[in-house]
Backbone as CSV, one residue per row, in Angstrom:
resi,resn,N_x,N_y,N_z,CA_x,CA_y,CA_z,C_x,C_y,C_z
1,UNK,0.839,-1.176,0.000,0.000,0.000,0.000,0.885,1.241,0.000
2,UNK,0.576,2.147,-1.347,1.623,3.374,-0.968,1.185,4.212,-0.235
3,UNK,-0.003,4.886,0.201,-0.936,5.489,1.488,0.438,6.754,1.105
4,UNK,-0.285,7.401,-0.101,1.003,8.808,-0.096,0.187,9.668,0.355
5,UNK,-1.182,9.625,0.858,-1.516,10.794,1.429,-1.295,10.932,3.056
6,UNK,-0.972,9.944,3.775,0.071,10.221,4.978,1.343,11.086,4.618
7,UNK,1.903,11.341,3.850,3.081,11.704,3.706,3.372,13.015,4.491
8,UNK,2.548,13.681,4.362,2.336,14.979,5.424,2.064,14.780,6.725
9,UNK,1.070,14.127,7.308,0.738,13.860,8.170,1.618,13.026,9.531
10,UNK,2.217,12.475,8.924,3.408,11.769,9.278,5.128,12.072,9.132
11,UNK,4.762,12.954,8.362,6.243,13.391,8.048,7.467,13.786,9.188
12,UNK,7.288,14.235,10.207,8.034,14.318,11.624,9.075,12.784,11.874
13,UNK,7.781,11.819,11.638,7.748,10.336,11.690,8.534,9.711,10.989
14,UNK,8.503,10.160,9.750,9.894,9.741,8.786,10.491,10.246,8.715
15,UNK,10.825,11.042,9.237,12.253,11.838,9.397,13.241,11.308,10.457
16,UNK,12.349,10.944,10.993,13.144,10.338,12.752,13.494,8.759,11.825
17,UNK,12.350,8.036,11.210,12.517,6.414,11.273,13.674,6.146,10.227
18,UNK,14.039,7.196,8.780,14.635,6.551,8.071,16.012,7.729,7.559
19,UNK,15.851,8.225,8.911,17.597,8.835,9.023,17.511,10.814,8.645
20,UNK,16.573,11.148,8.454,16.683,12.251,7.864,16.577,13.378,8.989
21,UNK,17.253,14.227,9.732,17.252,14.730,10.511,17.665,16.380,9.924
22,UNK,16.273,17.323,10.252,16.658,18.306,9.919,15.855,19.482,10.848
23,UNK,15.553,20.636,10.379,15.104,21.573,11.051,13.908,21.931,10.466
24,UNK,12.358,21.851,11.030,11.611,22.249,10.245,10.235,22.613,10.788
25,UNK,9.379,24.023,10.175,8.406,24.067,10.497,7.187,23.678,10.680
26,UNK,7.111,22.488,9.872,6.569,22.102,10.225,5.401,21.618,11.574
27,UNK,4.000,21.912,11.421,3.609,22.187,13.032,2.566,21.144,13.111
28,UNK,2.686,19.971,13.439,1.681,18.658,14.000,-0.093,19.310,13.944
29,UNK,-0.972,19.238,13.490,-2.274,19.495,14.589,-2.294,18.170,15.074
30,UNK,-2.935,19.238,16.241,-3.180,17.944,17.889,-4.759,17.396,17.549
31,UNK,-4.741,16.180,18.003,-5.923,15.211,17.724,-6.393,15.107,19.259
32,UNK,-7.479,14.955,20.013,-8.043,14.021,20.765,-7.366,12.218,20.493
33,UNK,-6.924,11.829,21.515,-5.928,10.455,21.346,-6.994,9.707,21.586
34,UNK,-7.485,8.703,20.824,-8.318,7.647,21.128,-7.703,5.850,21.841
35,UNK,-8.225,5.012,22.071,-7.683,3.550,22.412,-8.163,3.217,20.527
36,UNK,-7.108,2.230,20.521,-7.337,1.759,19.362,-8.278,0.512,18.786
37,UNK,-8.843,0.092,19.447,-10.002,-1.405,20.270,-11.169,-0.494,19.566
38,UNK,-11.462,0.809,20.356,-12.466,1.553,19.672,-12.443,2.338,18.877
39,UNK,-11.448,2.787,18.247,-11.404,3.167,16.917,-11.908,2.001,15.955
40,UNK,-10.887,1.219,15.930,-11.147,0.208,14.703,-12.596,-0.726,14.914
41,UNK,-13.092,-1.013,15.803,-14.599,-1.074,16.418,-15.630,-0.238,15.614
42,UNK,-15.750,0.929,15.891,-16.411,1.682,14.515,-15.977,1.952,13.096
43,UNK,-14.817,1.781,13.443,-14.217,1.989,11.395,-14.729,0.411,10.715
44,UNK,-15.030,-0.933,11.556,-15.246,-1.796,11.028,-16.893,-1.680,10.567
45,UNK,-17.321,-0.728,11.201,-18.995,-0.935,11.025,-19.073,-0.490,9.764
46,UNK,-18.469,0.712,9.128,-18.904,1.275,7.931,-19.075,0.519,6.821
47,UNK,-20.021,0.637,6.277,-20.008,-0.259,4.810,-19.127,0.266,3.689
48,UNK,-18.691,-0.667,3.187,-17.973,-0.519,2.105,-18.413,0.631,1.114
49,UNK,-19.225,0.590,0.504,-19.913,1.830,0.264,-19.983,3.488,0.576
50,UNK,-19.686,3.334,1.566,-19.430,4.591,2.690,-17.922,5.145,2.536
51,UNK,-17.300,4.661,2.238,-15.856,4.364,2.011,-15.516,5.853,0.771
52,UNK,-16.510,5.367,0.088,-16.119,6.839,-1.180,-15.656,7.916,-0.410
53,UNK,-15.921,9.080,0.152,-15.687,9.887,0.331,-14.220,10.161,0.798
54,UNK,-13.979,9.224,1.645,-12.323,8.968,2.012,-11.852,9.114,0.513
55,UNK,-12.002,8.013,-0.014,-10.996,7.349,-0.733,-10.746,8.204,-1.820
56,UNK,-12.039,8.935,-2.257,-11.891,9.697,-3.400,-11.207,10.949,-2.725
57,UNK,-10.869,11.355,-1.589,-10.368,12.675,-0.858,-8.986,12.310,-1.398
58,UNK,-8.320,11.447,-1.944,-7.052,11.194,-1.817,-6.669,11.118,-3.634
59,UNK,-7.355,11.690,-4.316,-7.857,11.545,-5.989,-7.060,12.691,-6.098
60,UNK,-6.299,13.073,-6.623,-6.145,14.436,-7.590,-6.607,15.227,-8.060
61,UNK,-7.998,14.300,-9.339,-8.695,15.411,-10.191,-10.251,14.865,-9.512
62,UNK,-10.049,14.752,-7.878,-11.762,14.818,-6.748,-12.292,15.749,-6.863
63,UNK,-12.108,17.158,-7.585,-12.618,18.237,-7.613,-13.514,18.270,-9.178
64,UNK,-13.184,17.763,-9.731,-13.855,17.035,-11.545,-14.995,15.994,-11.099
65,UNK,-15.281,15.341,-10.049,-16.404,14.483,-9.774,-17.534,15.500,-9.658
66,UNK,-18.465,14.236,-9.833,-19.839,15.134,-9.450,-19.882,13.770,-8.131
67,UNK,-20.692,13.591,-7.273,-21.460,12.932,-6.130,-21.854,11.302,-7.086
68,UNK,-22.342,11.891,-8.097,-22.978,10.675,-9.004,-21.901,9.582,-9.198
69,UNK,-20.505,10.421,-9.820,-20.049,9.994,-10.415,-18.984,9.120,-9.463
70,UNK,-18.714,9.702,-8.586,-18.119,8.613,-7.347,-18.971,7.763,-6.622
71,UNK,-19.872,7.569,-6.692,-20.955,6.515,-6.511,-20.579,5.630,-7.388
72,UNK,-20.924,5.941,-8.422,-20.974,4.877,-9.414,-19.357,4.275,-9.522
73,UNK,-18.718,5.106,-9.051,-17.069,4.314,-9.658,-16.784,3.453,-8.284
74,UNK,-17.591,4.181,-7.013,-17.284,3.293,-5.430,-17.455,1.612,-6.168
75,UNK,-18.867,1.534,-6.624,-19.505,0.310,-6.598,-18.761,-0.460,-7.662
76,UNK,-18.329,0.222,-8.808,-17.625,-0.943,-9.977,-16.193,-0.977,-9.305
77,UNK,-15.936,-0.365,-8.503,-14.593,-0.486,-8.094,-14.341,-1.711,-7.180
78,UNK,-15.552,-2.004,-6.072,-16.058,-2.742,-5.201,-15.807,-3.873,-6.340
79,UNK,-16.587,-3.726,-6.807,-16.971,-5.150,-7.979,-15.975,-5.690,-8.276
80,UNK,-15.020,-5.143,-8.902,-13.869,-5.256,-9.750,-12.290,-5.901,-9.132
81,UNK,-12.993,-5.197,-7.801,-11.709,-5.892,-6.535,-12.448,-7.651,-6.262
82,UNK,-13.821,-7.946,-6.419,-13.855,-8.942,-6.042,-13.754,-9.933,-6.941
83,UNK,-14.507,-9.670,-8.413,-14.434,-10.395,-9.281,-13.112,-10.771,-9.583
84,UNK,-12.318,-10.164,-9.623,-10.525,-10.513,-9.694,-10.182,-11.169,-8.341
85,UNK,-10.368,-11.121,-7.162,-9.955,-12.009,-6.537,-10.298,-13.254,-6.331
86,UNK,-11.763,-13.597,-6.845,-12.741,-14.734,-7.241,-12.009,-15.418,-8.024
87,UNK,-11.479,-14.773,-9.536,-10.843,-15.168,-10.846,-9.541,-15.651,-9.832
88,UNK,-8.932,-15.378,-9.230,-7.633,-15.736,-8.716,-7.654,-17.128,-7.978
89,UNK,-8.836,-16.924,-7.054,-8.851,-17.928,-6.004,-9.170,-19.392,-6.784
90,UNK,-10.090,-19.008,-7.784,-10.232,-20.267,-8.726,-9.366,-20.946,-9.770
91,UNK,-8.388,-19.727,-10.709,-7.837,-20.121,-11.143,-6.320,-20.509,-10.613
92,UNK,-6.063,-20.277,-9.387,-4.403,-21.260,-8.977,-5.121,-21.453,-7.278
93,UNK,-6.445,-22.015,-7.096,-7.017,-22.887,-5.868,-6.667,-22.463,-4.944
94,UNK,-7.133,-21.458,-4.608,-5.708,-21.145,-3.262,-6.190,-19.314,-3.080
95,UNK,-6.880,-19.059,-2.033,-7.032,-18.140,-1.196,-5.529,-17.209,-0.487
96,UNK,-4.429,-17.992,-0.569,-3.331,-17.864,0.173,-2.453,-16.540,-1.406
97,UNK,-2.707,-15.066,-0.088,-1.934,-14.566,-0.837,-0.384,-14.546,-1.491
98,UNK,0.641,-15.432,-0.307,1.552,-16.056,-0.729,1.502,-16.951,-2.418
99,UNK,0.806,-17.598,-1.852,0.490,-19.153,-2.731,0.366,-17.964,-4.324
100,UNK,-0.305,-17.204,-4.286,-0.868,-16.331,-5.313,0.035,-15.324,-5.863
101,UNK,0.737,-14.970,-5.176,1.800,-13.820,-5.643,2.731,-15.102,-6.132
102,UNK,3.368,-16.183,-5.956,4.784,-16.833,-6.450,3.498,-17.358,-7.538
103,UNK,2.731,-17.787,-8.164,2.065,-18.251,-9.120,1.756,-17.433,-10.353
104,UNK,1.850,-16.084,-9.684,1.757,-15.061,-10.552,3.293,-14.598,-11.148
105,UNK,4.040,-15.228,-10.454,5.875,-14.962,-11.177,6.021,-13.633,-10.233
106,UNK,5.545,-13.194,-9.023,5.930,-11.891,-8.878,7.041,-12.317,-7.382
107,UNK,7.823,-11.451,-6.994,9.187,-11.592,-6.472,8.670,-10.657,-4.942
108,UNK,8.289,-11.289,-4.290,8.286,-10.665,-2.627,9.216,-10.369,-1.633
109,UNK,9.486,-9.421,-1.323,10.873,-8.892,-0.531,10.461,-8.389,0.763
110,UNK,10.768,-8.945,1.828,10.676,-7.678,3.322,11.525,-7.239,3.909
111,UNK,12.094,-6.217,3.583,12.921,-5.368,3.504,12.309,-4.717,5.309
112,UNK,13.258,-4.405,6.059,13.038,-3.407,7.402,12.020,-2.433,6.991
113,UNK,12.918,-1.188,6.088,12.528,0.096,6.023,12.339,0.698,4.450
114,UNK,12.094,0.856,4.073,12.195,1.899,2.857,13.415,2.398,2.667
115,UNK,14.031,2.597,0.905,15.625,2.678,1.116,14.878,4.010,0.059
116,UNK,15.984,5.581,0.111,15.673,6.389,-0.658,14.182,7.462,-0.711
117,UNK,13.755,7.302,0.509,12.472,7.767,0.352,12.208,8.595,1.838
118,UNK,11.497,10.090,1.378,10.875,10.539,2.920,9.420,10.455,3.107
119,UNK,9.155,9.169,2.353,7.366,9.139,2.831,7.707,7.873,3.858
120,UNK,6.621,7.583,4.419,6.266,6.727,5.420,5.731,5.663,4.423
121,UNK,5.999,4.485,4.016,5.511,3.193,3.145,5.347,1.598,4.070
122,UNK,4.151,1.524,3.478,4.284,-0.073,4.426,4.392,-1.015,3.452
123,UNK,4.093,-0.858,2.057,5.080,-1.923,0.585,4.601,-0.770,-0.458
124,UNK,5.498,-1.602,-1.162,5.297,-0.963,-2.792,5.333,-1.673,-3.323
125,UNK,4.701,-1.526,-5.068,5.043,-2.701,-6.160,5.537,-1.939,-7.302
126,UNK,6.964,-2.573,-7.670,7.504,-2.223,-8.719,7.499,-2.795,-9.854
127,UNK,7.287,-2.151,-10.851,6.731,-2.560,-11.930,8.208,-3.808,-12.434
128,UNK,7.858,-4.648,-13.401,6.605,-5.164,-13.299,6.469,-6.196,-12.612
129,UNK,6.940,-6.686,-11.351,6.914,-8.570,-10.967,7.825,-8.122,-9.417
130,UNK,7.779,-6.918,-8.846,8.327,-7.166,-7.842,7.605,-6.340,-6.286
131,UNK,7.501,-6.961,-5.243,6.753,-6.197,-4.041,7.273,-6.437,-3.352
132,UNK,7.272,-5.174,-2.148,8.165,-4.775,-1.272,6.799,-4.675,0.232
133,UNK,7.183,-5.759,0.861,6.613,-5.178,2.263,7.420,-5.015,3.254
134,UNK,6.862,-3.857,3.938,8.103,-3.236,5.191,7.902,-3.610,6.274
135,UNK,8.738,-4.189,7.139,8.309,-5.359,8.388,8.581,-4.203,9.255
136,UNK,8.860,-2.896,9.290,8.808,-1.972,10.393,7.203,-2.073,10.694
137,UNK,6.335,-1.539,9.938,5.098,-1.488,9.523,4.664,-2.847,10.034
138,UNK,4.845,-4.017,9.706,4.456,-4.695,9.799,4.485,-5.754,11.459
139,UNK,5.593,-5.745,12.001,6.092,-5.743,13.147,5.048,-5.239,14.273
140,UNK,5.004,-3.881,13.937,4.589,-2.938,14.788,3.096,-3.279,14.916
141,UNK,2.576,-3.661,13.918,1.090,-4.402,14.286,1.074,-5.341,14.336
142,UNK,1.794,-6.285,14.137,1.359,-7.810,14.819,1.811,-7.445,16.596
143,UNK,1.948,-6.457,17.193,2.760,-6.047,17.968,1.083,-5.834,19.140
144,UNK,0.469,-4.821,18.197,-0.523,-4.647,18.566,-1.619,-5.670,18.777
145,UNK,-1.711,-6.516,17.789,-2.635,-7.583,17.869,-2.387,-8.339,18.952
146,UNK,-1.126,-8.559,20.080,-1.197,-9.345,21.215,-2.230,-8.911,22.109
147,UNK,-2.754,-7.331,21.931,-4.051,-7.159,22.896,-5.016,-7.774,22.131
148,UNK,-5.569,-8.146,23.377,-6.842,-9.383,23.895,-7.960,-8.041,23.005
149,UNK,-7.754,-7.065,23.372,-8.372,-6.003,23.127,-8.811,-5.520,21.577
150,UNK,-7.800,-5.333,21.446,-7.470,-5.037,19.928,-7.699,-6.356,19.009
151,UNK,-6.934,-7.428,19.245,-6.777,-8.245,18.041,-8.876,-8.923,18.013
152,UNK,-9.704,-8.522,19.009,-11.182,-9.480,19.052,-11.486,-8.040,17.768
153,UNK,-11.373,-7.077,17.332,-11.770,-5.901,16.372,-11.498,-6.759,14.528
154,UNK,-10.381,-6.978,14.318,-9.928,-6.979,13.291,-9.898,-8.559,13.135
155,UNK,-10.289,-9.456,14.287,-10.298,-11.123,14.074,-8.970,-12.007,14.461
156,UNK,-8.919,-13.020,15.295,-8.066,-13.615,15.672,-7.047,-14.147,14.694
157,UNK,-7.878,-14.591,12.830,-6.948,-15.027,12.312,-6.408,-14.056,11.422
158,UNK,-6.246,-12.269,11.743,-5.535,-11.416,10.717,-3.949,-11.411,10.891
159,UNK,-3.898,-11.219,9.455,-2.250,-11.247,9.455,-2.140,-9.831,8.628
160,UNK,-1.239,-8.999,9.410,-1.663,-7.459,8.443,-0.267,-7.789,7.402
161,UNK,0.674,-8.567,7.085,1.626,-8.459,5.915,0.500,-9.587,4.729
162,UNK,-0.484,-10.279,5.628,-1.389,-11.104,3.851,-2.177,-10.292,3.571
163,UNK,-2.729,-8.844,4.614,-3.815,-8.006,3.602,-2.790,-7.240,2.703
164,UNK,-1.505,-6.649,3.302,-0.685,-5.281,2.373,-0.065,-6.299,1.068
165,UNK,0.131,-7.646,1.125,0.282,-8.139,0.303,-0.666,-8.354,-1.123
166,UNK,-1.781,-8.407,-0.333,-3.013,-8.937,-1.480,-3.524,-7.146,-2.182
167,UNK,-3.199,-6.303,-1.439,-3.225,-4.787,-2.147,-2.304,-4.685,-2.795
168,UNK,-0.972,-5.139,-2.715,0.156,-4.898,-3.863,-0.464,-6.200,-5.092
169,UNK,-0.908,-7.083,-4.563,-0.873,-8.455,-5.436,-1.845,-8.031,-6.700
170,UNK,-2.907,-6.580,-6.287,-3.783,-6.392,-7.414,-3.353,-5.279,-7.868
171,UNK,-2.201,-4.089,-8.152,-1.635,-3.512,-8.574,-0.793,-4.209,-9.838
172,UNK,-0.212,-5.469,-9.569,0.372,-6.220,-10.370,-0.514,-6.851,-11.619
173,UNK,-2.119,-7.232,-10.659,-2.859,-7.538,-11.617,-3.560,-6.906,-12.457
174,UNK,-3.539,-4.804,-12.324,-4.041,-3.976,-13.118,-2.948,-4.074,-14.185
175,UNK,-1.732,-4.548,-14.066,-0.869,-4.279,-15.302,-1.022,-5.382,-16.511
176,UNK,-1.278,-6.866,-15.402,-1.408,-7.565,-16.210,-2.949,-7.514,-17.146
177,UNK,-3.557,-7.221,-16.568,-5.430,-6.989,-17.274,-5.400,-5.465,-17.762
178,UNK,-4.534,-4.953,-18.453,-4.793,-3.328,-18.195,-5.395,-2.672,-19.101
179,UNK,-5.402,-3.893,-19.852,-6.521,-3.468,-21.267,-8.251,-3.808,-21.125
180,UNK,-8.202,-4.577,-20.040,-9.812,-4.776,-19.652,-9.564,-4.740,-18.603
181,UNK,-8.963,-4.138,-17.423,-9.645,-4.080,-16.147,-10.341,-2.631,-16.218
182,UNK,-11.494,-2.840,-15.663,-12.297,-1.788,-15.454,-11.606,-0.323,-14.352
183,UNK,-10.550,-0.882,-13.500,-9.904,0.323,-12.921,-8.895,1.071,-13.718
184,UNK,-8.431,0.420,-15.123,-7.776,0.774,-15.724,-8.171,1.384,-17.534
185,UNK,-9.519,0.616,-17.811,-10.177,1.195,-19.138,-10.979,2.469,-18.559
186,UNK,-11.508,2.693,-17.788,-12.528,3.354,-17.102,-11.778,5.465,-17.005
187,UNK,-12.128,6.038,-18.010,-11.128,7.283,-17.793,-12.195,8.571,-17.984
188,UNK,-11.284,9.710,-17.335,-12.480,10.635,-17.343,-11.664,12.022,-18.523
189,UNK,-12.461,12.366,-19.313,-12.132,13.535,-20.131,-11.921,14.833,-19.501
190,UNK,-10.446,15.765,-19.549,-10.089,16.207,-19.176,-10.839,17.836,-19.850
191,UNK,-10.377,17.997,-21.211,-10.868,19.045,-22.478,-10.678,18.025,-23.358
192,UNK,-11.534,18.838,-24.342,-11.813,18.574,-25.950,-11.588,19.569,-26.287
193,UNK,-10.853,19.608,-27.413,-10.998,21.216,-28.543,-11.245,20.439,-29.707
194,UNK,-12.100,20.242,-30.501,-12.241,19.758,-31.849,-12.053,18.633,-31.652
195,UNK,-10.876,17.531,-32.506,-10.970,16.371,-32.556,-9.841,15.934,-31.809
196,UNK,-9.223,16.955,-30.750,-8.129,16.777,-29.470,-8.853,16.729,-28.634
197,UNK,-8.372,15.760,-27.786,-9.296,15.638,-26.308,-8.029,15.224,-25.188
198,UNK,-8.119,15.312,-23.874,-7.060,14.738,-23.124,-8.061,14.108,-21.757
199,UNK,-7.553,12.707,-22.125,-8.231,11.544,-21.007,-7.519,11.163,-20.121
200,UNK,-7.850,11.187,-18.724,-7.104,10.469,-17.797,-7.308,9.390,-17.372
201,UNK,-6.931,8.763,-16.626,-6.798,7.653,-15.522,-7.378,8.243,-14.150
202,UNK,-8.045,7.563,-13.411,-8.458,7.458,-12.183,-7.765,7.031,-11.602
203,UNK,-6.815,7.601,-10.295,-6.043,6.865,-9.314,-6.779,5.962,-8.231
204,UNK,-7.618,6.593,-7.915,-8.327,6.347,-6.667,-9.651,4.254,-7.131
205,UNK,-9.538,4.499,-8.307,-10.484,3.469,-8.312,-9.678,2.002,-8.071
206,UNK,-8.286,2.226,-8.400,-7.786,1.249,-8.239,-7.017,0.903,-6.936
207,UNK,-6.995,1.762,-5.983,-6.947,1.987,-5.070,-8.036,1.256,-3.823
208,UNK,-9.373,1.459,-4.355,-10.605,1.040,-3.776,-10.586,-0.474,-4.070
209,UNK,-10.109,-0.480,-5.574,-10.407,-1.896,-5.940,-9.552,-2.668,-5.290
210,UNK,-8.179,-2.502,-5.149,-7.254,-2.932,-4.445,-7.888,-3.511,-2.906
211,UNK,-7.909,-2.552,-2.244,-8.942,-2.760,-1.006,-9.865,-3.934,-1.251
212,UNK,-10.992,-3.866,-2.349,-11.806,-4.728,-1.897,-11.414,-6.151,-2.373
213,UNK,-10.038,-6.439,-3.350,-9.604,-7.586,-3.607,-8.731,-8.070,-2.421
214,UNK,-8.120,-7.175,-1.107,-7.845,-7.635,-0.065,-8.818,-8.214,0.771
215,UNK,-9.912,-7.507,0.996,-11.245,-7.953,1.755,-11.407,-9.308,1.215
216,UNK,-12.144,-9.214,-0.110,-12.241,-10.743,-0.640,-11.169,-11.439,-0.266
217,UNK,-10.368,-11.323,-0.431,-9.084,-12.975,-0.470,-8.957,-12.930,1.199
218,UNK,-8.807,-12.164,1.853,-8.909,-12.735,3.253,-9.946,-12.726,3.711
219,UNK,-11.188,-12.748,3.225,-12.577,-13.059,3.922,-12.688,-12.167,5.341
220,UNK,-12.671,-10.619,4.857,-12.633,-9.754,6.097,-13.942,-9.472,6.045
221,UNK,-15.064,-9.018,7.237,-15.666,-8.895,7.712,-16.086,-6.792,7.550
222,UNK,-14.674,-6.289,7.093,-14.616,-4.949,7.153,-13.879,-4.351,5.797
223,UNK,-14.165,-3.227,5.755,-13.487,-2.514,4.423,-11.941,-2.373,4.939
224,UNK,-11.335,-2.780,4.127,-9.768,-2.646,4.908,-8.950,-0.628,5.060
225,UNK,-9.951,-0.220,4.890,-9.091,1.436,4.999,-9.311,1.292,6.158
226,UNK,-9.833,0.955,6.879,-9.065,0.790,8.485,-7.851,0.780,8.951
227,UNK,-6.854,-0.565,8.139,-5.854,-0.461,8.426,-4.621,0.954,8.306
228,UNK,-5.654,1.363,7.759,-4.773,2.838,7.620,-3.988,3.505,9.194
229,UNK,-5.467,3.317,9.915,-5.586,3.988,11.341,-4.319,2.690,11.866
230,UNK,-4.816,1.517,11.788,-4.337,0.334,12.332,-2.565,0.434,11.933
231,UNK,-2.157,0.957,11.106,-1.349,0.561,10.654,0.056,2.453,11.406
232,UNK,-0.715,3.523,11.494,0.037,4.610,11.909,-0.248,4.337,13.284
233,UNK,-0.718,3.748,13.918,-1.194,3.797,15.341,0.015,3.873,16.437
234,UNK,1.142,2.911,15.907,2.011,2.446,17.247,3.165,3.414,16.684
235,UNK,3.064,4.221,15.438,3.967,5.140,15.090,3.321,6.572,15.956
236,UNK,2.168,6.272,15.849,1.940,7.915,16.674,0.565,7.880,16.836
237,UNK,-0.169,7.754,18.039,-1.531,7.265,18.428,-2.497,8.796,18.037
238,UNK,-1.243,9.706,18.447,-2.510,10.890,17.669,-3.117,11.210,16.464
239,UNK,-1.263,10.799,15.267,-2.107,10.851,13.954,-2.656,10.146,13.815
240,UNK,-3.184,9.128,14.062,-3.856,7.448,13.861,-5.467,8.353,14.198
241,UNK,-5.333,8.825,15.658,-6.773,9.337,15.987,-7.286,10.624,14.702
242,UNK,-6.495,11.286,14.677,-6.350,12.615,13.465,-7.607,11.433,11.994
243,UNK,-6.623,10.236,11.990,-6.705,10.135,10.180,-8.207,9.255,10.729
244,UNK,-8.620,8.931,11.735,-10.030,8.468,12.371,-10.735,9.046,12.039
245,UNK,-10.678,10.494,12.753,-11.502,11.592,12.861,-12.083,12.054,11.107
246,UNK,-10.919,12.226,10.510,-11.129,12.522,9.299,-11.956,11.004,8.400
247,UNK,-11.661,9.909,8.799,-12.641,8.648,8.080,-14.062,8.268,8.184
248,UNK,-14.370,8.803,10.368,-15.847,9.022,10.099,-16.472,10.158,10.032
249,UNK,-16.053,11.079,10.225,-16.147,12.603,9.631,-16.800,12.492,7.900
250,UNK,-15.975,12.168,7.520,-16.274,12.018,5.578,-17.293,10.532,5.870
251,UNK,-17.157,9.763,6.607,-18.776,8.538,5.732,-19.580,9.518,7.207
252,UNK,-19.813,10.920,7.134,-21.179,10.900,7.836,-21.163,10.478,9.049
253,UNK,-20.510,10.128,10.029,-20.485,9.877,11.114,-19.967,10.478,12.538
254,UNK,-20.426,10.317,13.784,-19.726,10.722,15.174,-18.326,10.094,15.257
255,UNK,-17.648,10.727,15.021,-15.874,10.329,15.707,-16.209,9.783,17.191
């Protein structure tokens, strides 16, 4: 998951974790600190559906939507994450995002930290056959899951490196389908002048879709942008509460 819209939010955070030490104005806003048992407790209730408003906040050209039109891309996006993980699970038998990434020829690495970079990353996928998950990230919440507390929210049998895996695992699979996956044919017109036009790409749908092909293959119970909160939490419990506030804030809800 590249989650580049932490990059600000967190930035203090990577400066300290991956060596970069400097002087800067940077100025935190302060959050209300929540327990994390009840955060992720209500972030699990939201329906998938509900989810748009986040997800599209993190879009580029979110200001070019109409309401309609992120509706309609929430739900094929939804779709599109499952039908591909369906197509997966059937065609190499096997639910196991491991089992699924070496079948697909792609090359899995867990690397500590991020090498070259001042964002905060918990994996990446490099084009074309290789993914990177970061066991800082990853560590740090299986860390969390020893509470009795915490781990009854997200389910006794989660493993947070098989969901960040199965979100890189369908990045790999927009390249390979990229001529018919719907997160990738699916584009919105920028201008026309005459018989020039300039079309983009949607970041955000594949993003969603990603998400819901993690949900599917691990049979989660919840929309996985949770792990967002789940995942900055033991790096800094306030931004974790901060990026809360802002998730049920946008689906309509009491923080």
């Amino acid at each position: 998951m590249n989650w580049e819209y932490i990059k600000q939010k967190l930035k203090p955070i990577a400066d300290g974790l991956f060596g970069k030490q400097r002087i800067t104005r940077y100025e935190r806003p302060h959050y209300e600190i929540r327990k994390l048992d009840y955060m992720l407790g209500k972030l699990a209730m939201i329906p998938a559906i509900e989810w748009r408003h986040y997800a599209f906040s993190r879009e580029p050209l979110n200001g070019k939507f109409s309401p309609s039109q992120r509706l309609e891309w929430m739900r094929k996006s939804i779709e599109c994450g499952k039908i591909y993980a369906q197509r997966m699970i059937a065609e190499y038998e096997s639910d196991d995002a491991d089992i699924i990434a070496h079948r697909l020829g792609l090359e899995v690495f867990y690397p500590q930290y991020p090498e070259k970079t001042d964002r905060v990353l918990f994996a990446d996928f490099i084009k074309p056959d290789r993914i990177n998950i970061f066991m800082d990230a990853v560590n740090r919440a299986e860390k969390l899951l020893r509470k009795e507390s915490v781990k009854k929210i997200p389910g006794d049998n989660i493993k947070p490196a098989k969901i960040i895996l199965s979100h890189e695992i369908f990045h790999h699979i927009e390249e390979k389908y990229r001529h018919e996956i719907f997160t990738r044919t699916e584009k919105i017109r920028l201008w026309s002048l005459g018989p020039l036009h300039n079309d983009s790409g949607i970041y955000a749908l594949g993003e969603i879709a990603a998400m819901s092909f993690a949900q599917e293959l691990n049979h989660l119970t919840y929309f996985p942008y949770l792990m967002d909160v789940f995942l900055v939490y033991d790096y800094s419990p306030e931004e974790a509460s901060g990026l809360y506030e802002e998730m049920m804030t946008l689906a309509g809800l009491e923080p």
